[in-house]
C-alpha angles and dihedrals in degrees: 000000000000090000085058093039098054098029083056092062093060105051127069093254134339090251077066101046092051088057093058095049098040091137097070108088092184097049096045091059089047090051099048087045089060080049100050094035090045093052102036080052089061096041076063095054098035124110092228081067107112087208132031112235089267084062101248128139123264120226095190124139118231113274109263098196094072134103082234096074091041090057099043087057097051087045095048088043102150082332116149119216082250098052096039095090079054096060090035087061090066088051128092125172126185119185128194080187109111090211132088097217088122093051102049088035096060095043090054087043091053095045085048108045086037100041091235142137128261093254089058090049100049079049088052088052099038090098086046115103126207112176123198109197093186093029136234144250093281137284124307118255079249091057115041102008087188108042094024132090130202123272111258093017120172108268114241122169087262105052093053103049085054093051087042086058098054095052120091132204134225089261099039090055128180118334116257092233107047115140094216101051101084088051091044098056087040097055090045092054089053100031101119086196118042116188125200104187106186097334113161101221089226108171091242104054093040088058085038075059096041095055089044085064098039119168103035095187093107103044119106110242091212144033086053112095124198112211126179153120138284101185101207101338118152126258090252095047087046093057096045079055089055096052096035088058096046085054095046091047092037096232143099130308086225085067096057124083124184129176150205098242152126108248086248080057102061109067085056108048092042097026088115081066098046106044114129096208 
């Protein structure tokens, strides 16, 4: 454990140091188990937690100073609850986040604008996919009643070895068998918006996004626009995003737009691109 504790504040994120270290079975596990327990630990404390650790009920509103808000607002535009399954339909997200604040936080943010219960609100999110390339800590109860647990749930030994298993590292990749594969390449090689909301550009997880693509012959090189933002890069990183995204998407740099913003900030700043109505 102090191998891993020290080794971690060199590298760039743990996510890179497991990589480096990839042979070795013991400290890989390791690795994945601080993951799971760290961010299990958060779900707890966060306000999204139906109850507190002693078990009592919390009482808390959704966070308003997130991106999450920003972009639910933009999604249930003049949208109806039973049209909402319809909107969700033209919506893809793939996150390289180990977490499941998105998903509990949408589900909350749909029982509370609609007035609804919490079995409504899983129906109205069922179209919706959320792809997780490395994996997360493991379904919602909403989502899989069997193999899922609740949000925030006490941690217990067993709890988090199971959400360790189900997190993959930059070496390990997608699974080969993975069912959504196959929907999510084929929704990123028609989307006509492509959003990248704090994503990082790391090497790995832009080729993880090329060989989900795969063959780009058919895709049209103009008409589909990339927006997204680069917190604090420099002008000269900025500008290799650009490109690199142009390349990954196979249009035109002129179709890309990156910018210089927090992830509450996007939906903002480009919310006149990314109406739905």
């Amino acid at each position: 454990m102090r191998q891993l504790s020290l080794g971690v504040q060199l590298a760039s994120s743990i996510d890179n140091y497991l990589h480096l270290h990839q042979s070795d079975e013991a400290l890989v596990m390791l690795g994945k188990l601080a993951i799971a327990y760290e961010i299990a630990g958060l779900e707890q404390g966060s306000a999204l937690a139906e109850f507190r650790q002693d078990g009592t009920r919390r009482s808390s509103a959704l966070p308003m100073d997130t991106w999450h808000i920003s972009f639910f607002r933009a999604v249930t535009e003049q949208c109806p609850l039973i049209e909402l399954p319809e909107r969700f339909k033209a919506v893809t997200i793939i996150s390289f986040n180990y977490d499941r604040v998105f998903e509990k936080f949408l589900l909350r943010a749909i029982m509370e604008q609609y007035n609804t219960d919490e079995s409504a609100a899983a129906a109205a999110m069922k179209p919706l996919v959320i792809y997780h390339p490395y994996g997360s800590l493991g379904r919602l109860k909403t989502e899989d009643p069997v193999g899922g647990w609740p949000y925030g749930e006490r941690l217990f030994t067993d709890n988090v070895i199971k959400m360790a298993g189900a997190i993959r590292t930059f070496t390990e990749g997608m699974e080969a068998n993975d069912v959504q594969q196959h929907t999510v390449g084929e929704r990123l090689r028609s989307a006509d918006r492509t959003v990248f909301l704090g994503f990082g550009f790391l090497p790995a997880n832009m080729k993880l996004l090329d060989s989900l693509i795969g063959d780009k012959k058919g895709m049209v090189p103009y008409g589909r626009f990339a927006y997204g933002t680069c917190f604090k890069a420099s002008i000269y990183n900025e500008r290799h995003y650009k490109e690199a995204l142009a390349k990954l998407l196979h249009i035109g740099p002129e179709y890309v737009e990156l910018k210089d913003l927090e992830c509450r900030d996007f939906f903002p700043y480009f919310l006149e691109g990314l109406r739905f109505v």
